[in-house]
C-alpha positions, 0 to 999 in steps of 0.5 A: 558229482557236486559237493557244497560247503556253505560258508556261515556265520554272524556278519563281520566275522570274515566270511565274505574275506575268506570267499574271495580268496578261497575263489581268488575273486572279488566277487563276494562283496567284503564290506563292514556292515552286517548283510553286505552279502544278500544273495549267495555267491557260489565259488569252485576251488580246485582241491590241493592234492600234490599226489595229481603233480607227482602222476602228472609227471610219470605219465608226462601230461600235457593237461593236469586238472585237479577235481573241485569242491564248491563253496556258497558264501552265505549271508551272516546270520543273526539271532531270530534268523529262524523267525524271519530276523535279518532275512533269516529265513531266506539264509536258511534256505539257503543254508539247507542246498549245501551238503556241509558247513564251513562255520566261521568263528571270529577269534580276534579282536579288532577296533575298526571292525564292528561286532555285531553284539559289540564284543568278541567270543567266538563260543557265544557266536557259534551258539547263536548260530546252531540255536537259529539252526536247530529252532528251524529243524524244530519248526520244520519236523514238529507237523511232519514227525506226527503226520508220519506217525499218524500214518505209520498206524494206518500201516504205511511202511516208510511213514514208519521210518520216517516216524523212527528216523525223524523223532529221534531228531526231534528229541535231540532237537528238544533236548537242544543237540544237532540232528547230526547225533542220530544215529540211523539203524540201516540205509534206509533210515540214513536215506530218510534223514538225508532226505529231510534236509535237516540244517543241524544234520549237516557236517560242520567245520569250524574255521577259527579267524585269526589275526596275522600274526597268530595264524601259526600258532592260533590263540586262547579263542581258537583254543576254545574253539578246537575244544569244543569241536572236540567235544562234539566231534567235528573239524576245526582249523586256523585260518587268517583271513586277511593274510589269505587276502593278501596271498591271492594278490601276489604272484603263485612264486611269490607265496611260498617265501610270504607264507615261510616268512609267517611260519606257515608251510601252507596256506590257511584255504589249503587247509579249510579245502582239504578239511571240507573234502574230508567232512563230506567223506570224500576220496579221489581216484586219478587217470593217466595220460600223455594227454591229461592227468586227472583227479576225480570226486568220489563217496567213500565205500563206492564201488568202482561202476560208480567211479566210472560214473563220476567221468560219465554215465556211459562208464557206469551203465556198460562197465566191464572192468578197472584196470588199477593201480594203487598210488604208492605203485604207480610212483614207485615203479615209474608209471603204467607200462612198469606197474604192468610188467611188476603185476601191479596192475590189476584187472577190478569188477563191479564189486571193487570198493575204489580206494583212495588214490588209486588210478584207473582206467574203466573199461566200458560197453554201451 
């Protein structure tokens, strides 16, 4: 299953920066001047997940792979994107593809770097931006809302939904609040508004960038970020872009002591990855073996046919059973074959809700 967080913002905010080390590649141009990335670069970042470390060495894998989470490093944004300024509307295309956004808010200050309204605030950048969002959500649902009224009359039972759904976004929208504030009455409403693609439906992280030595502590900026992602419900996290830059050019032993040495237990990425995986309501089951230890995606509330199905289809269509252990279990008793002999091991069907760090093994007839 692919899952992707867009990362936005207006230009020279650190966008390119933050891509490049988040893929622990160049291959995002980071330069300083507006636009420097014109097509989206696309990037698969393994999600940290020491729990997959700690299997791996009970089972004594020979392989570990950790599951992934895909991030797209889109163009900045600028005001008028939604009337076709700086590219804008083929940004906001590609902005719609992703399933969240990763919003990156410049919270320092910096001479030599231009800003592309000359000073910083980062609640004013982040205004801008959701403003282009919501004027294409507003373009793109006013003609559909009343054709689908039109024909909800003539009796059309999913123009009815549709007429529901998208004009209480329309509403929000005029009243200037995300389309992300509705609230659907039943799965078949949350499967027309996931269907319309709404820009400002998306979940949003906001990662506040911050110079190298506030990245432990965070500032008055980032502090009015946090604020405001409060406020509205969404995720907010720390990062410095240029110390994360700095990280993916050292040696992996090396990182560690560096991060310690700036009061950091972790790096800033581990945070934004582990967030994104949180904001897509996303949850990981493992398997086990002499040969591979593995981390798999899952939707929270999946059943588990449907975690089979993550491996392969085949698992999913013939499913019989799931063999599972919960996590906690497993470490504790040592592994599987101890887990089976304490009773820990249980035999799930087709209406077992996957939980969070379970380990399965799927049996399966085709």
């Amino acid at each position: 299953m692919g899952f992707r967080c867009g990362i936005v913002g207006l230009p020279n905010v650190g966008k390119s920066t933050l891509f490049n080390a988040l893929t622990e590649t160049q291959a995002a141009q980071a330069a300083n001047y507006p636009f420097c990335t014109i097509e989206p670069n696309v990037g698969q970042v393994a999600v940290p997940d020491e729990r997959l470390d700690k299997i791996a060495a009970i089972a004594k894998s020979a392989k570990v792979v950790a599951t992934q989470l895909a991030f797209v490093d889109i163009a900045g944004l600028v005001k008028g994107a939604a009337q076709g300024e700086g590219l804008g509307n083929q940004f906001l295309g590609n902005i719609r593809e992703v399933d969240a956004i990763v919003h990156v808010l410049r919270c320092f200050e910096d001479d030599d770097i231009q800003h592309v309204s000359n000073h910083v605030d980062p609640i004013a950048d982040a205004e801008v931006v959701e403003t282009e969002l919501m004027l294409s959500d507003l373009e793109s649902l006013e003609k559909r809302v009343a054709n689908a009224a039109k024909r909800a009359t003539a009796g059309d039972k999913e123009a009815k939904i549709m007429a529901s759904v998208l004009g209480q976004a329309l509403e929000l929208l005029k009243d200037g609040k995300p389309a992300r504030l509705v609230e659907p009455n039943d799965e078949e409403e949350a499967r027309v508004l996931q269907q319309a693609q709404l820009l400002t439906a998306k979940p949003v992280l906001y990662v506040c960038n911050v110079s190298e030595d506030e990245a432990a502590s965070g500032n008055a900026l980032s502090q009015k970020v946090f604020a405001k992602a409060e406020a509205e419900g969404a995720q907010a996290v720390v990062v410095s872009a240029a110390i994360e830059a700095e990280l993916v050019t050292m040696p992996q032993e090396d990182r560690s002591e560096y991060l310690a040495e700036l009061g950091l237990e972790e790096s800033g990425l581990a945070r934004v990855i582990r967030a994104g995986y949180t904001l897509l309501g996303l949850k990981t089951f493992f398997t086990a073996g002499p040969k591979e230890a593995r981390a798999w995606t899952f939707p929270n509330g999946a059943k588990a046919p449907q975690a089979a199905g993550e491996i392969h289809t085949d698992f999913e269509r013939g499913f019989i059973r799931a063999e599972t252990i919960a996590y906690d279990d497993y470490i504790a008793l040592g592994g599987e074959a101890a887990a089976r002999e304490a009773g820990k091991l249980r035999q799930e069907g087709k209406e077992y809700l996957v939980q969070d760090g379970d380990i399965l093994l799927f049996k399966f007839n085709v």
